[in-house]
C-alpha positions in Angstrom: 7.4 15.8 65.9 6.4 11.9 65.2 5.2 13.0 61.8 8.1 14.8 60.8 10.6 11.7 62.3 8.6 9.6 59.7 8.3 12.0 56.7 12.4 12.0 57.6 12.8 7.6 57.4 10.3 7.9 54.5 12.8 10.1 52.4 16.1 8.4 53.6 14.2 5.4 52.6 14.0 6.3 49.3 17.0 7.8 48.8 18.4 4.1 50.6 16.2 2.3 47.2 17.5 4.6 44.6 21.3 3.9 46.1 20.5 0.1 45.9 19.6 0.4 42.2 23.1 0.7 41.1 23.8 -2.4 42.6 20.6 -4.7 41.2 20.9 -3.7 38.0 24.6 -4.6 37.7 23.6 -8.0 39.3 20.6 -8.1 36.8 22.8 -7.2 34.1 25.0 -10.0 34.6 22.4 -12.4 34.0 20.7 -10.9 31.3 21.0 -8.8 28.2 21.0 -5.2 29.2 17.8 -4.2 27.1 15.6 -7.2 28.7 16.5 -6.0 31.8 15.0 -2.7 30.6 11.9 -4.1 29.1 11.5 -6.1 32.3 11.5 -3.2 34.2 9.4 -0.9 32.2 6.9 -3.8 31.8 6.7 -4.7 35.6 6.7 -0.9 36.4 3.5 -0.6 33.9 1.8 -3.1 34.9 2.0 -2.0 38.9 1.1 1.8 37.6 -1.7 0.8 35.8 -3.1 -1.6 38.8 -2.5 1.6 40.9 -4.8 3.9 38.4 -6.8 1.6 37.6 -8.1 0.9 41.4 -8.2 4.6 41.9 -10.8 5.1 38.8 -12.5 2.1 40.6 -12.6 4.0 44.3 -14.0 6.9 42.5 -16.8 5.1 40.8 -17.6 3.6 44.4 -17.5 6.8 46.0 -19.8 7.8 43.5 -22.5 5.0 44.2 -21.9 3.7 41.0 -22.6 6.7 38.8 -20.3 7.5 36.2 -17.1 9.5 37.5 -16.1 12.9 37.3 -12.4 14.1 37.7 -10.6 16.8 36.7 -6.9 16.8 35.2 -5.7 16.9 39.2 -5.9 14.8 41.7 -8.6 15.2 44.4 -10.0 18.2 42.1 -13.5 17.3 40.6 -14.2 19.1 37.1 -18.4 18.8 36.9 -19.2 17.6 33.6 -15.9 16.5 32.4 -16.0 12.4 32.3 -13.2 10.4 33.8 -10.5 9.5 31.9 -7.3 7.5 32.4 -5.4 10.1 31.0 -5.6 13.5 29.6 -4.5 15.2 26.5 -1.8 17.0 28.6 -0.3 13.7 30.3 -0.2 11.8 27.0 1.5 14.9 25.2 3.7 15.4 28.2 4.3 11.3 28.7 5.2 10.3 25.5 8.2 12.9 25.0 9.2 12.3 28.5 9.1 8.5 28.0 11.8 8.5 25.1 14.1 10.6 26.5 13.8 8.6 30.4 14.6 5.4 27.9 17.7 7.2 26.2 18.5 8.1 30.5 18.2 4.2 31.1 19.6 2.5 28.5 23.3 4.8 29.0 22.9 4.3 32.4 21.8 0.6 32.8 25.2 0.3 30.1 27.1 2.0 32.2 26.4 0.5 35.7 26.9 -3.1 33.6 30.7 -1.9 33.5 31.7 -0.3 36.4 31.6 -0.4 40.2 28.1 0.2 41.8 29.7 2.8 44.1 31.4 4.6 40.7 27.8 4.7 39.5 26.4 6.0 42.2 28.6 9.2 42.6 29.1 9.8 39.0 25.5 10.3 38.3 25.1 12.7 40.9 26.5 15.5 38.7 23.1 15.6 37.4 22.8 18.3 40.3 25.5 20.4 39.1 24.7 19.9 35.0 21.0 20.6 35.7 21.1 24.4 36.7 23.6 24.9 33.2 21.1 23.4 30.8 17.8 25.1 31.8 18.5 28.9 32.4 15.1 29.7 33.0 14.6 30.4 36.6 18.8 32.2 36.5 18.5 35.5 34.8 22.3 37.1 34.0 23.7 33.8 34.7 24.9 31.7 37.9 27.4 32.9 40.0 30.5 32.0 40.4 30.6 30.2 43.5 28.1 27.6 41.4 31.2 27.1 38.5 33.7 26.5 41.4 30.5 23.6 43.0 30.8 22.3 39.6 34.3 21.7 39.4 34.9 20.1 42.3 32.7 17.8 41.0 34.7 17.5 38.0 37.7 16.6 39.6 36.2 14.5 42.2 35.1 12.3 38.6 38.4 12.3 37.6 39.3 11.0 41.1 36.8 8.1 41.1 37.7 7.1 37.7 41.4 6.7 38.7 40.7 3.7 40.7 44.2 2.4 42.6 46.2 5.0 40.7 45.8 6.9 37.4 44.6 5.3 34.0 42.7 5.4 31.4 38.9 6.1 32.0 36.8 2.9 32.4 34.3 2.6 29.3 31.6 2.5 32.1 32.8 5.6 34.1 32.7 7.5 30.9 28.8 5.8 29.8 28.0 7.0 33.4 29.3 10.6 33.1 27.4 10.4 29.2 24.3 9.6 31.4 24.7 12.2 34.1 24.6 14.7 31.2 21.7 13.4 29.3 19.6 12.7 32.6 20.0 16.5 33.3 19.1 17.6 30.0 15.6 15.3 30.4 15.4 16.6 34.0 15.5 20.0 32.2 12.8 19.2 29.9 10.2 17.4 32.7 10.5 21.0 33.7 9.4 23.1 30.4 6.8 20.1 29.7 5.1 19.8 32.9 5.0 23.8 33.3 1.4 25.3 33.0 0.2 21.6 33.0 -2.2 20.0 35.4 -0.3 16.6 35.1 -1.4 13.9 37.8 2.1 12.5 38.5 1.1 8.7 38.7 -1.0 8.8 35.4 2.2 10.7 33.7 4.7 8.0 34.9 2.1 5.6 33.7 2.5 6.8 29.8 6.2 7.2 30.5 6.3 3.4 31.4 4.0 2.1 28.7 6.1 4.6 26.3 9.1 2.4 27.4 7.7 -1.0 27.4 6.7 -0.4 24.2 10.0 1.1 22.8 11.9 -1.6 24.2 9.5 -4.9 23.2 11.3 -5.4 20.1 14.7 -4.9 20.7 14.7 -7.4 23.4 12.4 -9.4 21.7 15.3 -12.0 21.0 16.3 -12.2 24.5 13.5 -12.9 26.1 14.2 -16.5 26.4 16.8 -16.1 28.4 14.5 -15.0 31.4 13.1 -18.8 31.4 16.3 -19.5 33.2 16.5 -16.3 35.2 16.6 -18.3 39.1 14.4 -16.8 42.2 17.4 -14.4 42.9 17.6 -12.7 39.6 13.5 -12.2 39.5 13.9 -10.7 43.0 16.5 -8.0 41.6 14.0 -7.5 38.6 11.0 -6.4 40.9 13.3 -4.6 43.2 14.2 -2.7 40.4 10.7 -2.1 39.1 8.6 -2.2 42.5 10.6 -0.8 44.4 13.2 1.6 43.1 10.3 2.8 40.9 6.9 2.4 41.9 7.1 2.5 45.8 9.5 5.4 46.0 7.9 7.2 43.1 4.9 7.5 45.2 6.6 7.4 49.1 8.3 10.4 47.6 5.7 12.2 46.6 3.8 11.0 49.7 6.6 13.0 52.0 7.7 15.9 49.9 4.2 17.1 50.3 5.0 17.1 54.7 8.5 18.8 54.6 10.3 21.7 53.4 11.9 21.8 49.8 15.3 22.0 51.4 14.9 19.2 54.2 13.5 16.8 51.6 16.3 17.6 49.3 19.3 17.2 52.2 18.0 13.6 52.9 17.2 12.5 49.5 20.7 14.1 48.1 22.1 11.1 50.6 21.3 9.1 47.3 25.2 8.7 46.3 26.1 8.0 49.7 24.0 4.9 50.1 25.2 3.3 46.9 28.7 3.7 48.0 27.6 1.8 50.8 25.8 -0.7 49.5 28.2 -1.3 46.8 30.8 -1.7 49.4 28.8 -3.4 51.8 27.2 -6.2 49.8 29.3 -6.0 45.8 32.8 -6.1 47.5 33.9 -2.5 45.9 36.7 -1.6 47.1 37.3 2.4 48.5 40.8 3.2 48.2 42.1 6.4 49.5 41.9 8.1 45.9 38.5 7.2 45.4 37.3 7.6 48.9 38.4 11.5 48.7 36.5 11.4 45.2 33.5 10.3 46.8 34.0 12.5 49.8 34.6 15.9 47.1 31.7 14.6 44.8 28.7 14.7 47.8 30.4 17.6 49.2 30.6 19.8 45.3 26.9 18.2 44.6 25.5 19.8 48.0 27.5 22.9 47.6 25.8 23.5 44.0 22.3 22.9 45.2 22.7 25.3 47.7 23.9 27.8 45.6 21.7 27.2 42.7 18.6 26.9 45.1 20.0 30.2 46.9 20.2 32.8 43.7 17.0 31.4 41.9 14.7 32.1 45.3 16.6 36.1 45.0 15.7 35.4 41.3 12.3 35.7 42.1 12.0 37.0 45.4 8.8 39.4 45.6 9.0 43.4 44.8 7.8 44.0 48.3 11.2 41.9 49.6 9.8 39.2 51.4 11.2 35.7 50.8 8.8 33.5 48.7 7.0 30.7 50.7 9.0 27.4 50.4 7.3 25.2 48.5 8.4 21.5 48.5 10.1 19.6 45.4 8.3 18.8 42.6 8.0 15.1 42.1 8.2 14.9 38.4 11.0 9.6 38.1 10.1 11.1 37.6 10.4 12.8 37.2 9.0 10.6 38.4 8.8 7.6 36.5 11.1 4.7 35.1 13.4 3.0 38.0 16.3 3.8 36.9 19.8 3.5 38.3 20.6 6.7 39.5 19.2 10.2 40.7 17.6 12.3 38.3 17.1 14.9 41.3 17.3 18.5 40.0 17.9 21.1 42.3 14.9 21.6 44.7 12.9 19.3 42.7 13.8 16.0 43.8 12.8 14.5 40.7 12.9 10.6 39.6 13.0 9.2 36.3 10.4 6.2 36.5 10.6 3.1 36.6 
């Protein structure tokens, strides 16, 4: 029982980190040109992934006595003969793909989150959940049911709620770059899924290309603005490695840590608190304010999201439930941020996958 009370804090934990993100990268964003805060980010993230490979290569070797290591393309599974490598053909094939399309995730969403509430952010991107399942058909043969559409649109119309604001308008231009980057995270959650299948993909070394990928992609666009982080004060470095240590690097690997001790449908109830957290921490700490419209958009958009996992989760395990009738074994979510990967504001949680962009 003590083990699972701490795989339980570990996961709301995380899920408390990703909420927070919305929140730091608006403040980081007001500070600082949107795509330094992004090469910032990747960079850090990099730098703390490759530290972490980099003294597991060197615990190898010791383990070894000093003789030249041998791993295989998984983690704790020796291949004899095969000499170590900080990545394999699989990771940098998988990575690099994976890496431009987590950018395309970040830069919408980081845009996004610049011009809107944190607590807006939070609960728009959630509909990742929903727009998942519709994008990658794979694993729903003849289609979803029906009771998965009506998840969805209460989802819909608890956006249309939380874009309102104090009464009916036009969409805020960050609302709308939020919703654009709930629908492109799902379709890259989609693909960590046909990439990563059949693949023995370690998931630090993967988020490790993904984060060099990014670094890399956005060196020279923020090339110009890099100045600007010479007067960055003590307050806007510590949003910057929040962002990067924290909402990527720590809960990438805390998550993976715990979804390996609980059940997939535990670990996806506590870390599908994600939008509740940001709500809170954008109204406890940015000032947003919950009015009775948007507080019943909130309260429809965790309650659709939740609905559609359960559904989605529910016909996909009678999908491919066994001829001889017996349930499958649960198997916990797949870490992919990714999945695994770049921090970035947001949840790219697919259903029963729990999966993170990085950084």
């Amino acid at each position: 029982m003590p083990d699972a009370r701490r795989t339980d804090a570990v996961l709301l934990l995380v899920a408390l980190v990703w909420g927070s993100s919305y929140l730091a990268a608006q403040t980081a964003t007001a500070v600082l040109p949107v795509l330094v805060v992004l090469f910032v980010r990747y960079a850090l993230s990099a730098v703390a992934c490759l530290g972490l490979v980099a003294a597991g290569r060197l615990s190898v070797v010791r383990r070894s006595g000093g003789r030249p290591a041998v791993e295989g393309p998984s983690v704790g599974k020796p291949a004899a003969g095969r000499p170590s490598a900080w990545w394999t053909r699989d990771e940098v094939r998988t990575g690099v793909p994976l890496g431009l399309t987590q950018a395309a995730v970040l830069i919408v969403e980081t845009y996004g989150v610049a011009h809107t509430s944190a607590a807006n952010a939070g609960l728009i991107i959630s509909l990742t959940i929903v727009l998942t399942p519709l994008l990658d058909r794979t694993g729903h043969p003849g289609g979803l049911p029906p009771s998965f559409y009506a998840a969805a649109g209460v989802c819909l119309l608890a956006v249309g709620l939380l874009m309102s604001g104090n009464g009916f308008h036009a969409p805020r231009p960050g609302d709308l770059l939020m919703l654009a980057a709930a629908v492109v995270r799902a379709g890259h959650v989609a693909l960590v899924g046909r990439l990563t299948a059949g693949r023995a993909v370690r998931p630090l070394h993967l988020t490790t290309v993904q984060t060099l990928v990014g670094a890399a992609l956005f060196l020279l666009p923020a090339s110009g603005g890099l100045p600007a982080l010479a007067r960055v004060d003590a307050a806007g470095w510590a949003q910057l490695l929040h962002l990067a240590l924290f909402c990527s690097v720590f809960a990438f690997l805390a998550q993976t840590w715990a979804v390996q001790r609980t059940s997939a449908s535990r670990a996806g109830l506590l870390l599908g608190t994600e939008p509740i957290w940001a709500v809170a921490v954008g109204v406890g700490l940015a000032g947003d304010r919950l009015t009775v419209l948007t507080g019943l958009g909130a309260a429809l958009m965790v309650a659709g999201t939740y609905m559609g996992q359960a559904v989605e989760r529910a016909h996909r395990t009678a999908a491919v439930r066994p001829a001889s009738g017996h349930a499958p074994r649960p198997r916990p979510p797949e870490p992919s941020d990714t999945a695994v990967t770049v921090p970035g504001p947001g949840p790219g949680a697919a259903p029963d996958r729990a999966e993170r962009a990085a950084p």
